[in-house]
SERO-4910 file (N, C-alpha, C, O; in steps of 0.05 Angstrom, whole numbers):
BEGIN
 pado doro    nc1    nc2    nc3   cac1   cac2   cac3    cc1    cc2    cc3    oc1    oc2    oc3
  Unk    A    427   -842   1486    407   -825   1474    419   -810   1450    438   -795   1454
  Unk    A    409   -815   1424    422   -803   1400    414   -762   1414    397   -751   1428
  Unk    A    442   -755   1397    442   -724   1400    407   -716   1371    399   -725   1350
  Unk    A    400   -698   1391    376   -681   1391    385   -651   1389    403   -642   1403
  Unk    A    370   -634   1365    382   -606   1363    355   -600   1357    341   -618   1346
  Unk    A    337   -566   1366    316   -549   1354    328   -534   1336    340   -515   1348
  Unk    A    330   -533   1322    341   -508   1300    309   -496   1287    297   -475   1287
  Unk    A    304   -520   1278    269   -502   1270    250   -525   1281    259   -545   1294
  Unk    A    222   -521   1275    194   -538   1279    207   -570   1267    205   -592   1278
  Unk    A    216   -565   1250    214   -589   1232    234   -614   1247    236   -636   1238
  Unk    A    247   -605   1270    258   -629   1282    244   -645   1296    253   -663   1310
  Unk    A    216   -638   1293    200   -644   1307    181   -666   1298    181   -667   1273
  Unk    A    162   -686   1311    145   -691   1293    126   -683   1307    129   -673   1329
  Unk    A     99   -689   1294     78   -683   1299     65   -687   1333     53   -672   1348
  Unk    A     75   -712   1337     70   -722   1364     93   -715   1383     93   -717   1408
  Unk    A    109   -707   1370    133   -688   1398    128   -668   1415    127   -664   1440
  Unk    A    122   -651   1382    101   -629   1379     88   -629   1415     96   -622   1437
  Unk    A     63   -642   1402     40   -648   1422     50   -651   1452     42   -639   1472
  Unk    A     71   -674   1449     83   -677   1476     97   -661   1487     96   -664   1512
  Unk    A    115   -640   1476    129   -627   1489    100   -602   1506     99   -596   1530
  Unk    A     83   -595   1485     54   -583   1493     47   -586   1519     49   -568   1535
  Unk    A     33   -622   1526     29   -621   1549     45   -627   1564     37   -632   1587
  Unk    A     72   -629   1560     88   -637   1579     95   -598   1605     93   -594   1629
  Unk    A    100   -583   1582    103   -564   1596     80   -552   1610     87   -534   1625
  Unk    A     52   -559   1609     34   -553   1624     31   -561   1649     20   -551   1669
  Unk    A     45   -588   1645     46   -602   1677     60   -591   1685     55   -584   1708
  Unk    A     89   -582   1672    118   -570   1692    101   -546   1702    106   -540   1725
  Unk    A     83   -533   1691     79   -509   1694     65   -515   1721     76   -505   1740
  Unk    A     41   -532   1727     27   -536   1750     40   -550   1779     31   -552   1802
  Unk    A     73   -564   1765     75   -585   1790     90   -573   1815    109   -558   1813
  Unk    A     79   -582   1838     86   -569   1862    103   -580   1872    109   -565   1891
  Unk    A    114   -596   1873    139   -598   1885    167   -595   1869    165   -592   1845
  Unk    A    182   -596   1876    220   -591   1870    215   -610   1853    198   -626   1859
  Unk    A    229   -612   1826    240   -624   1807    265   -609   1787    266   -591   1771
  Unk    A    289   -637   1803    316   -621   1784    325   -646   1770    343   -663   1776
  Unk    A    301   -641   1742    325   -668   1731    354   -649   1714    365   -658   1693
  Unk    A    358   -635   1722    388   -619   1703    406   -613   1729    426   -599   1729
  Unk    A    397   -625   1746    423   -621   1767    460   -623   1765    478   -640   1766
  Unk    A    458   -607   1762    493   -596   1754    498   -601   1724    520   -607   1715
  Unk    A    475   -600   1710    476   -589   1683    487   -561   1681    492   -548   1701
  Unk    A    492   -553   1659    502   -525   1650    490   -519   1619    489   -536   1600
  Unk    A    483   -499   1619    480   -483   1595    499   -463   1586    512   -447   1599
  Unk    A    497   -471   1550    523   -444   1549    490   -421   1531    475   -433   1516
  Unk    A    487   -402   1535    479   -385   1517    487   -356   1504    493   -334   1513
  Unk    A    483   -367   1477    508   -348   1462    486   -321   1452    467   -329   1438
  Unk    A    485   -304   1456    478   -278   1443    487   -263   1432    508   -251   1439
  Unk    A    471   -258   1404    482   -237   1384    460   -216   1377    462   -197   1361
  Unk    A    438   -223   1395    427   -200   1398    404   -190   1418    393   -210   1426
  Unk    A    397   -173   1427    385   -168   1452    357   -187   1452    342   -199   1436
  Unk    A    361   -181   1490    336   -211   1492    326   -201   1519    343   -190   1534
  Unk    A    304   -203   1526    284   -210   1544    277   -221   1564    280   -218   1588
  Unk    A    257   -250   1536    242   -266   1546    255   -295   1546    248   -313   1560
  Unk    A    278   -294   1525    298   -316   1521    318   -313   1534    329   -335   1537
  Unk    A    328   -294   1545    341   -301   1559    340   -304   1595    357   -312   1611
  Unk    A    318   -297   1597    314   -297   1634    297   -331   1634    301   -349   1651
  Unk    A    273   -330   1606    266   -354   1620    280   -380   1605    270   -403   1604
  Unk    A    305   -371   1594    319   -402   1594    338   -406   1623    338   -427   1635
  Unk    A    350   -386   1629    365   -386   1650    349   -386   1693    358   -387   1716
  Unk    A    324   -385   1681    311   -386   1706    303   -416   1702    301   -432   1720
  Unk    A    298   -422   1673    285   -455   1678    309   -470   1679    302   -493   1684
  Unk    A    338   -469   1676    359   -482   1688    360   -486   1715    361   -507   1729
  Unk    A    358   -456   1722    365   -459   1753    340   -462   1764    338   -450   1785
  Unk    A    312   -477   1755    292   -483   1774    298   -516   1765    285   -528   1782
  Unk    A    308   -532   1749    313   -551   1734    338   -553   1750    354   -559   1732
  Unk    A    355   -551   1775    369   -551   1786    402   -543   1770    421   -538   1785
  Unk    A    405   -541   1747    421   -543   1728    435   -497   1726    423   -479   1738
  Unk    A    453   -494   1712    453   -461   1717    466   -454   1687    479   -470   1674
  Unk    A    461   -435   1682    471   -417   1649    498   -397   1642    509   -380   1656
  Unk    A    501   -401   1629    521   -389   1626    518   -367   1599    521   -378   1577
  Unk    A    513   -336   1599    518   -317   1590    531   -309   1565    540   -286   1569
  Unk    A    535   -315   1546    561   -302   1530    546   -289   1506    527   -296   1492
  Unk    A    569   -260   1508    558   -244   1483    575   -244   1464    591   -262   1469
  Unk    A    582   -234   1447    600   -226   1427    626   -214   1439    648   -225   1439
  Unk    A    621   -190   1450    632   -185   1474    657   -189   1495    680   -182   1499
  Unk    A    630   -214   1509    659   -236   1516    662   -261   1511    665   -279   1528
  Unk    A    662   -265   1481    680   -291   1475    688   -280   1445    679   -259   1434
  Unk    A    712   -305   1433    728   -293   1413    702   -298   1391    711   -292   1369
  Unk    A    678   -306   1390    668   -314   1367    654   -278   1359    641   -271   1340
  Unk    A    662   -265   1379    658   -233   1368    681   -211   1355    679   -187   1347
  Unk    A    707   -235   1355    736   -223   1355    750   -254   1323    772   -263   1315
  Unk    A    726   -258   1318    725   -274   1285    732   -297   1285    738   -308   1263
  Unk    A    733   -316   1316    730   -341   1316    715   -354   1293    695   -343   1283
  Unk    A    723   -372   1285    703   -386   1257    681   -396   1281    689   -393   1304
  Unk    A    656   -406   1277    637   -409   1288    638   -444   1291    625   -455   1309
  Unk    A    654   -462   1272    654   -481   1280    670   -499   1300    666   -521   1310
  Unk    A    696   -473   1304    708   -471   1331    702   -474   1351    706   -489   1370
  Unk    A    690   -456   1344    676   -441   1387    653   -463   1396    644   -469   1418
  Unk    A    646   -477   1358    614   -506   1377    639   -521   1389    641   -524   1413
  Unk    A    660   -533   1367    675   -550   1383    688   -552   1414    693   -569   1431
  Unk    A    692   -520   1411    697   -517   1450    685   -525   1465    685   -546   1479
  Unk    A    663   -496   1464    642   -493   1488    622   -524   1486    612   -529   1508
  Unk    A    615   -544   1463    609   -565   1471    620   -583   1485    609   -603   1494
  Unk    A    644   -577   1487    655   -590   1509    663   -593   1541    675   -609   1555
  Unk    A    650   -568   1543    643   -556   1565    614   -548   1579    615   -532   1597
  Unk    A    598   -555   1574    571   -550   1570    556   -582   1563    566   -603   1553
  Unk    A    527   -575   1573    518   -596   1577    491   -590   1537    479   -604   1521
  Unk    A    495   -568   1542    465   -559   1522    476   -532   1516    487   -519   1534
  Unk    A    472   -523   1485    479   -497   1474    448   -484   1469    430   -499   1462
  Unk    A    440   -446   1474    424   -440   1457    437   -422   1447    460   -420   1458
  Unk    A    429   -401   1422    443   -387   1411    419   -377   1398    400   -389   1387
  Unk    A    424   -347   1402    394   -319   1390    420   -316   1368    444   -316   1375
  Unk    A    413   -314   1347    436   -303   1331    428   -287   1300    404   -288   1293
  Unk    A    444   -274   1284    430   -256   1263    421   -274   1236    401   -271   1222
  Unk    A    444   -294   1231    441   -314   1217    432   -347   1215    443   -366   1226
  Unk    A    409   -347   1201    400   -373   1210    423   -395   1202    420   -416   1215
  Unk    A    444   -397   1186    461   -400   1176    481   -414   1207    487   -437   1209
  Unk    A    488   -395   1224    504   -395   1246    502   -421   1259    519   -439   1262
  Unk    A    474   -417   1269    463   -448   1281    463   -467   1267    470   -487   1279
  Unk    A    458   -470   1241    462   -499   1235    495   -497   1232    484   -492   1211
  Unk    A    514   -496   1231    536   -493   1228    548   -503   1248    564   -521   1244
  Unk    A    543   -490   1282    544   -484   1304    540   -521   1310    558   -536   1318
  Unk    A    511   -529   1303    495   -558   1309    522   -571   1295    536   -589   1306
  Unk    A    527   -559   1272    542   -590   1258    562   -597   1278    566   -621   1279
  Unk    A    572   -586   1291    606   -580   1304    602   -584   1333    621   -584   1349
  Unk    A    577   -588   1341    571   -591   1364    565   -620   1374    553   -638   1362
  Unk    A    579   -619   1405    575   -650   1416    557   -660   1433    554   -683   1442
  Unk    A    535   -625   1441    517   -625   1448    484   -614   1443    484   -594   1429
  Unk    A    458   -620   1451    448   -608   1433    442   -580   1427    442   -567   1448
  Unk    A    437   -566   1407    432   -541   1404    410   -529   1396    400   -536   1374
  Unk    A    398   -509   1412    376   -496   1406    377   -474   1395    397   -460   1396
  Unk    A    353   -466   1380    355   -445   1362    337   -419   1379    312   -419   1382
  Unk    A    352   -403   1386    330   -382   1408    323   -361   1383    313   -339   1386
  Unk    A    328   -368   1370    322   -338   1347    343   -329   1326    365   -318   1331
  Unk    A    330   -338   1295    340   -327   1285    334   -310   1257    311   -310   1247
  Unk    A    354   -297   1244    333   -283   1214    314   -298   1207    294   -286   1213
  Unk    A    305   -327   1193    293   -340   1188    265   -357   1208    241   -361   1202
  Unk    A    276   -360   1223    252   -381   1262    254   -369   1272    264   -347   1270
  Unk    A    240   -383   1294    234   -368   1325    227   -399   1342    223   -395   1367
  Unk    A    224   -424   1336    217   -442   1344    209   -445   1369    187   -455   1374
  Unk    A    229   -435   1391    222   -431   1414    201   -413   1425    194   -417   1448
  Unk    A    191   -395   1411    169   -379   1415    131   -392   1404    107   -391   1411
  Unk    A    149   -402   1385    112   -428   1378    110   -452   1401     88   -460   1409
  Unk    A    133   -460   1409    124   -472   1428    107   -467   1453     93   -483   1464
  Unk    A    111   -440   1462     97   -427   1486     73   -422   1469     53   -434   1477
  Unk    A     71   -405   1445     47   -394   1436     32   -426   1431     10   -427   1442
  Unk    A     36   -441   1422     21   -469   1423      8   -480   1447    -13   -492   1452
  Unk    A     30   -472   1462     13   -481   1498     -3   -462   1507    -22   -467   1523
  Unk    A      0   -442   1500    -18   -427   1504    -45   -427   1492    -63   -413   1502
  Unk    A    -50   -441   1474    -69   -434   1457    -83   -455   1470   -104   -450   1482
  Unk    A    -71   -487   1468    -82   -509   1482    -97   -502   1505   -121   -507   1509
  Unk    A    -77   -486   1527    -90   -488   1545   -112   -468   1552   -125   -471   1573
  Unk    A   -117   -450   1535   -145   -426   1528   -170   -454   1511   -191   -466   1513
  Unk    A   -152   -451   1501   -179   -473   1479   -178   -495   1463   -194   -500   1445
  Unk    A   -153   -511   1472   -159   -539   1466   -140   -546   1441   -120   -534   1433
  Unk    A   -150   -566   1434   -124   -567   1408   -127   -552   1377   -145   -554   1361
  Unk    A   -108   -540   1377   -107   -532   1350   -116   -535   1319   -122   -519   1301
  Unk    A   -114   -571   1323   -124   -580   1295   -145   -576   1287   -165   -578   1301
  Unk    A   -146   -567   1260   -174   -562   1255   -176   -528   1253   -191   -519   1236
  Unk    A   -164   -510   1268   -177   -486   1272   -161   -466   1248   -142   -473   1234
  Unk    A   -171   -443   1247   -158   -427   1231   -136   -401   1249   -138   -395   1273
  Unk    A   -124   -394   1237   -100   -375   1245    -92   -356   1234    -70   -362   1223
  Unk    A   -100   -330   1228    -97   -303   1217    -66   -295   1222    -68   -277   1239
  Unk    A    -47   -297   1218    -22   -280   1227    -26   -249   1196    -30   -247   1171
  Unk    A    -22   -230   1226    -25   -200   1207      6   -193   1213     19   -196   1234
  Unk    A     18   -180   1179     46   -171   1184     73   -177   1160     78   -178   1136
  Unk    A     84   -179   1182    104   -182   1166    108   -220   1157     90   -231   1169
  Unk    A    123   -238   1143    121   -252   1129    148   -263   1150    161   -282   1141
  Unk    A    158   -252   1176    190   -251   1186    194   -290   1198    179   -309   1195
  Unk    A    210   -288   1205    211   -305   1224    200   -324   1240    205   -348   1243
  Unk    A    175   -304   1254    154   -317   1270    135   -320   1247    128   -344   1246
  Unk    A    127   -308   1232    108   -326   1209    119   -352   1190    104   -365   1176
  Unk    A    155   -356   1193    153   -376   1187    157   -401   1199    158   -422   1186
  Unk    A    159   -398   1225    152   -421   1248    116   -420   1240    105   -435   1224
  Unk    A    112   -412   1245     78   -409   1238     71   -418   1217     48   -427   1219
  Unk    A     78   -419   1200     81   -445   1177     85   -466   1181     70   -484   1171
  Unk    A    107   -472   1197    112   -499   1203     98   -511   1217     93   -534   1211
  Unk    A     87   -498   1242     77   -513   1266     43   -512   1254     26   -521   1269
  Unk    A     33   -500   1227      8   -500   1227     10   -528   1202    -11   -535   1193
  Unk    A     37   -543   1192     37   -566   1186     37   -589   1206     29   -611   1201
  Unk    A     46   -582   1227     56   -610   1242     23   -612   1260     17   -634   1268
  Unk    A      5   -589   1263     -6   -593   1285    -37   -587   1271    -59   -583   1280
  Unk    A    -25   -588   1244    -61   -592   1225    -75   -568   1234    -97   -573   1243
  Unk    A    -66   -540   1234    -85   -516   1224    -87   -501   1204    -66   -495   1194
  Unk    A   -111   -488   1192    -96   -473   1168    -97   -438   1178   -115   -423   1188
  Unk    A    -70   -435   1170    -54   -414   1168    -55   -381   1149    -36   -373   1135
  Unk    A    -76   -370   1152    -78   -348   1129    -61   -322   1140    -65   -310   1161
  Unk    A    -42   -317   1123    -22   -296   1124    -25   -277   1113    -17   -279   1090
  Unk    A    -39   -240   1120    -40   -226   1109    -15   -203   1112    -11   -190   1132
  Unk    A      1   -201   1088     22   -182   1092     21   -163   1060      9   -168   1039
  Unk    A     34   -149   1065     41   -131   1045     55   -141   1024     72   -159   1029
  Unk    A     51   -129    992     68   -141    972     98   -136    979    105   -113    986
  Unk    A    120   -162    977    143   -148    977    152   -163   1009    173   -161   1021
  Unk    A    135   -173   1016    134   -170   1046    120   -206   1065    110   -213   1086
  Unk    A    130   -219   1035    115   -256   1044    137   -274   1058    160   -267   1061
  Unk    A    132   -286   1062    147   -312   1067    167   -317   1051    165   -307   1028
  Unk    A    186   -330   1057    209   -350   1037    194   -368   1019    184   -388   1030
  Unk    A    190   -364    994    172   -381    969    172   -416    971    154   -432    965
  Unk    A    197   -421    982    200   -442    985    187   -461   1013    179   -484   1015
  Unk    A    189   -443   1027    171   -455   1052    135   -453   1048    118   -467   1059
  Unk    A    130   -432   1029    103   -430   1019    101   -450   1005     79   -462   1009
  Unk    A    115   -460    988    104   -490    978    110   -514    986    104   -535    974
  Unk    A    126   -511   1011    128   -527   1022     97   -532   1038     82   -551   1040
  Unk    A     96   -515   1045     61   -522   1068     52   -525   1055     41   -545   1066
  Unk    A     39   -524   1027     16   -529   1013     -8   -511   1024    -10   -487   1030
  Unk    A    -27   -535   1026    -54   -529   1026    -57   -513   1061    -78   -502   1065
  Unk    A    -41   -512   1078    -36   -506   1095    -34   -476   1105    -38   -467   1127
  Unk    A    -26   -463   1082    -31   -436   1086    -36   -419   1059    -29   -429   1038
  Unk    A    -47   -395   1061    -56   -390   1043    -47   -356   1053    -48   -347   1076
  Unk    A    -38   -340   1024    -33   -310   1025    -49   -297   1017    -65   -300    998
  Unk    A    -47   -278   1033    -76   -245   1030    -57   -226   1035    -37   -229   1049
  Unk    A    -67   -195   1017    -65   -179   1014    -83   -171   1043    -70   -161   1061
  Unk    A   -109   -174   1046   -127   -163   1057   -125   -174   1092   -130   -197   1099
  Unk    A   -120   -158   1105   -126   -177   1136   -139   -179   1140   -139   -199   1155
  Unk    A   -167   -168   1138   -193   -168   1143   -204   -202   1123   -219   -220   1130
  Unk    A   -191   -199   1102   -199   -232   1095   -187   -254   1113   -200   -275   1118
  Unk    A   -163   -250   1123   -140   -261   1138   -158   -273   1161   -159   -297   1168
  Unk    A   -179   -244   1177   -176   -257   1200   -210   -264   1208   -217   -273   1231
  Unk    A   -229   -259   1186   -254   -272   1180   -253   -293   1188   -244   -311   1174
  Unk    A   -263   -300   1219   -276   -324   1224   -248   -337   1233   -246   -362   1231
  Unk    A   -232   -326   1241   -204   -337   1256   -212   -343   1286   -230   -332   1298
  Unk    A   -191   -369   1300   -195   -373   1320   -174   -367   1338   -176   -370   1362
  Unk    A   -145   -354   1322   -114   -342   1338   -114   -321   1312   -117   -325   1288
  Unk    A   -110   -304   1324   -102   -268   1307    -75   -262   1327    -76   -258   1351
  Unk    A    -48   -264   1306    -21   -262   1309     -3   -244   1304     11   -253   1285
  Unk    A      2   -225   1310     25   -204   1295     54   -198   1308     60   -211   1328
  Unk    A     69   -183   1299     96   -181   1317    100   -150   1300     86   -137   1285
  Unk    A    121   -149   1309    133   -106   1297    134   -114   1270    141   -135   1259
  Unk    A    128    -92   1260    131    -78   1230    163    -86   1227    173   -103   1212
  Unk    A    179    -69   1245    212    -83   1239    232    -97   1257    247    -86   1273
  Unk    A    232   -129   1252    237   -137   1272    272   -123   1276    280   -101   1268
  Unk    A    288   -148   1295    310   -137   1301    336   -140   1271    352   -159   1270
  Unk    A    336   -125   1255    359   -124   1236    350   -103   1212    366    -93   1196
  Unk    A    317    -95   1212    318    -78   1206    301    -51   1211    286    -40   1195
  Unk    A    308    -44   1242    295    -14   1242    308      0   1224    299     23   1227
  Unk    A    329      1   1204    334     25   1182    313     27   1166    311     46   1151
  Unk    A    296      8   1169    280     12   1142    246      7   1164    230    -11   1161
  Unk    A    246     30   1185    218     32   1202    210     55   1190    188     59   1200
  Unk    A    215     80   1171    197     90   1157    183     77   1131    160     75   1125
  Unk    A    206     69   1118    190     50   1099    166     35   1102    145     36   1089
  Unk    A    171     20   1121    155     -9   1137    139     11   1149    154     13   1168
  Unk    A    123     26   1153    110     45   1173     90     49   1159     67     46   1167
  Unk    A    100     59   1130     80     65   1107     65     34   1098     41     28   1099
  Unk    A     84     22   1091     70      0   1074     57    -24   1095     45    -45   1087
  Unk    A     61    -17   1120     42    -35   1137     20    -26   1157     11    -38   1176
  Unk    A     15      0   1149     -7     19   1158    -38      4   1167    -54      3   1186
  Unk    A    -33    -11   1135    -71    -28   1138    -69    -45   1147    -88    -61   1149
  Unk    A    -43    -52   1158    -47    -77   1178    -45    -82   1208    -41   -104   1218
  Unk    A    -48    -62   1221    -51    -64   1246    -72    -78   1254    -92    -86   1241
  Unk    A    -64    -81   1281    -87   -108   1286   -105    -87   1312    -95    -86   1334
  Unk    A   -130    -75   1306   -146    -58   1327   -168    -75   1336   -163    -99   1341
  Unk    A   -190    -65   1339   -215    -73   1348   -229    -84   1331   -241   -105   1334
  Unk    A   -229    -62   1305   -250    -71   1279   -240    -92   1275   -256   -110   1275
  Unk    A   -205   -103   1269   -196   -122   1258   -206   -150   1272   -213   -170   1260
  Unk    A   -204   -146   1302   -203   -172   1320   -238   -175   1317   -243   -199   1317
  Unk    A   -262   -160   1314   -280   -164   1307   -292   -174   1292   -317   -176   1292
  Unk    A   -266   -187   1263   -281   -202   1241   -264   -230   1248   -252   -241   1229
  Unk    A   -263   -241   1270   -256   -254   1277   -265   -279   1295   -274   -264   1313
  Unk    A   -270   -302   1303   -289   -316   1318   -295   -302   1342   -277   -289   1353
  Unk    A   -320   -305   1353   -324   -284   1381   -306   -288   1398   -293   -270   1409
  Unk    A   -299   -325   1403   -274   -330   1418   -246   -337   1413   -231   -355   1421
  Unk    A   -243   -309   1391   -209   -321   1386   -190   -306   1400   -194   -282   1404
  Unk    A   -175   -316   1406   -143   -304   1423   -132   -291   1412   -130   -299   1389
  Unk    A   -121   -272   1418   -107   -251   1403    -68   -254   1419    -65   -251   1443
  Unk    A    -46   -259   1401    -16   -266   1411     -2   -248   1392     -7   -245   1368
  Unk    A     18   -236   1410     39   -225   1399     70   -233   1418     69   -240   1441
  Unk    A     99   -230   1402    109   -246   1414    126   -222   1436    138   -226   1458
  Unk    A    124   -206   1426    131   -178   1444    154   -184   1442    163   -206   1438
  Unk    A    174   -148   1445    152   -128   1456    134   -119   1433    132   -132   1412
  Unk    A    124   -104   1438     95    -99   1430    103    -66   1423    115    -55   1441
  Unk    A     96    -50   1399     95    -22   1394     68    -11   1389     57     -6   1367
  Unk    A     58     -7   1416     26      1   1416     24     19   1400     40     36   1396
  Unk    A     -5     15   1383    -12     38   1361     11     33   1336     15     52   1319
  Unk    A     27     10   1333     35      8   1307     20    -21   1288      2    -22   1272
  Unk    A     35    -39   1299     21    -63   1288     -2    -76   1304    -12    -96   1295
  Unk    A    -12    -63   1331    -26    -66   1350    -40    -44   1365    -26    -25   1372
  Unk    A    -62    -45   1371    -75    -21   1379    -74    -35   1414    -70    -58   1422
  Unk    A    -78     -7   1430    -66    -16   1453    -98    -35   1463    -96    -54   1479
  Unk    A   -123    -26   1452   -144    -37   1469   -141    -66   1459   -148    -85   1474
  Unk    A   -132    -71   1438   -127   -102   1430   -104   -115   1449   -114   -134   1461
  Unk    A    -82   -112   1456    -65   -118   1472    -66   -125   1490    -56   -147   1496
  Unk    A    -83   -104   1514    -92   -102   1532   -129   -111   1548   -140   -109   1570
  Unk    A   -136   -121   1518   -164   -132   1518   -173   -159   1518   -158   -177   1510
  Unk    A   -202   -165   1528   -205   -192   1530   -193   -213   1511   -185   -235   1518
  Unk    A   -193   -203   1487   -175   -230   1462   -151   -233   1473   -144   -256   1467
  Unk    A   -134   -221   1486   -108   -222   1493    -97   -246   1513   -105   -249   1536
  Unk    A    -82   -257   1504    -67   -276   1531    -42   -267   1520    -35   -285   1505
  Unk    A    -24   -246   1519      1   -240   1508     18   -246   1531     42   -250   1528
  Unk    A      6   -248   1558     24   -244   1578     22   -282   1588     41   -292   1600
  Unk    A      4   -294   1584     -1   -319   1588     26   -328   1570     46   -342   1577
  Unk    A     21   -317   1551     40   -323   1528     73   -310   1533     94   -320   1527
  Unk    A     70   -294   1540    101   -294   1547    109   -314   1575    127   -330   1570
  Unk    A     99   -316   1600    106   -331   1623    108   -361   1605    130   -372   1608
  Unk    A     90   -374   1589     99   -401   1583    120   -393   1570    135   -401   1588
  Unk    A    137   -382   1553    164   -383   1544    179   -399   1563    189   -419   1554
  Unk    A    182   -392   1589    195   -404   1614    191   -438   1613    208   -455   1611
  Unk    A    160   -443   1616    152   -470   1617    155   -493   1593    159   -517   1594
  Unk    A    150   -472   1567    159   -490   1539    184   -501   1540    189   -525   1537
  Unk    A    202   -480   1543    227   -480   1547    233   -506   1569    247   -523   1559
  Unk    A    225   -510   1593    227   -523   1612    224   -552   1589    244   -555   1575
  Unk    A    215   -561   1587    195   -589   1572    217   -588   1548    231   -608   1547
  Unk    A    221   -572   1532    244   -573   1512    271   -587   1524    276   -610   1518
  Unk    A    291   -571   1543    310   -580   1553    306   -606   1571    327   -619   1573
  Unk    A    279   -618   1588    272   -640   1592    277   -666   1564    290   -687   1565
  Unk    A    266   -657   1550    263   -672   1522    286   -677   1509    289   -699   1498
  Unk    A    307   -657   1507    331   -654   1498    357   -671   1509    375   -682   1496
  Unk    A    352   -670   1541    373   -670   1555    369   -709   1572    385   -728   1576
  Unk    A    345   -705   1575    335   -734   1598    326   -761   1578    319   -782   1588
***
């Protein structure tokens, strides 16, 4: 089996996409024991705090019969100035599958080149890959397939809006992004999607007649120094009641959490019928599951 790496959407194709989709729906429903990672190992490298990435990669190992392995900066030398193409050459050698949350999107492809195993991208300045995959199953499994529908992301232009770019190429939706001047996407991935997505000033144009309304924090993780700034200039974009109301009667409302109620999110939206945020965090576990299936078998 040729080596396989996620670093972004784009390793993907269109019909992987799809399959990895329903594949994790089934992991999610099937009742009996299945360990195809039996005495697999994971190494996962963290460089910065985690959650949802890190409990449900390491719980879908050890329900995948397979177990994880921990490392922060901390404790290994790649926090004490190991070159980074080092430490892939090691720990791939020891390990069955690498993920790595890290500050630089830079790291991971670097990490992939040097590596003898495959490597996933849990998060970084640039993606979030592993988080569209849950938010995609999620959506499927509320309302069917994607293609065709529209997708409001309110916010910032970070990371998760530009997986959201990508995956609204591979899986045919269009994508309207309302953020603040100063505050878009990488120019180059905007023309890369084309006709695929389209930028607003206005969220209220953004999320007119939307069928997924998407946001994440004003500052993700690298820059709360600048959460008064970001505080002011993303004021009109919270996502409340009025907002989710110019929206299709039945659209879903996802955030990738945590969640700062009353900033980019009002709590009755969160906590209200548009919401599957929590559907949407538990598949993290199951996407994840169907990824390292795909990766590894």
């Amino acid at each position: 089996m040729p080596l396989r790496h996620l670093i972004t959407l784009d390793d993907l194709t269109s019909a992987e996409f799809r399959h990895l989709i329903g594949r994790a729906t089934q992991l999610k429903t099937l009742a009996t024991p299945y360990e195809p990672l039996k005495n697999k190992v994971m190494g996962m490298v963290f460089e910065k705090s985690s959650t949802r990435t890190r409990i449900s990669f390491e719980a879908g190992m050890a329900q995948f019969g397979g177990s994880a392995i921990f490392l922060s900066p901390r404790d290994t030398q790649l926090g004490r100035g190991e070159p980074v193409e080092d430490s892939a050459r090691v720990i791939s050698r020891m390990v069955d599958v690498i993920m790595l949350r890290t500050h630089k999107h830079e790291t991971v492809e670097t990490f992939a080149a040097y590596s003898r195993v495959p490597v996933i991208n849990g998060l970084t300045d640039r993606f979030h890959p592993c988080q569209l995959l849950a938010d995609m199953q999620t959506y499927f499994e509320h309302r069917g397939d994607i293609a065709g529908k529209t997708v409001a992301w309110i916010g910032d232009g970070n990371n998760m809006c530009q997986s959201y770019m990508q995956a609204a190429r591979l899986l045919d939706f269009q994508l309207r992004i309302a953020c603040p001047d100063g505050f878009d996407p990488e120019r180059e991935l905007i023309q890369a999607a084309g006709d695929r997505v389209v930028i607003s000033r206005d969220p209220r144009v953004a999320a007119c007649g939307a069928d997924l309304v998407v946001t994440d924090v004003w500052a993700s993780m690298g820059h709360e120094d600048e959460q008064t700034v970001r505080r002011e200039a993303f004021r009109e974009f919270r996502v409340d009641a009025a907002l989710m109301a110019e929206a299709a009667p039945a659209a879903l409302f996802m955030h990738c959490l945590p969640a700062h109620r009353e900033e980019e999110v009002s709590a009755d939206v969160l906590e209200g019928p548009h919401s599957v945020v929590w559907d949407e965090a538990e598949n993290r576990l199951h996407a994840q599951k169907a990824l390292l299936e795909f990766l590894l078998c």
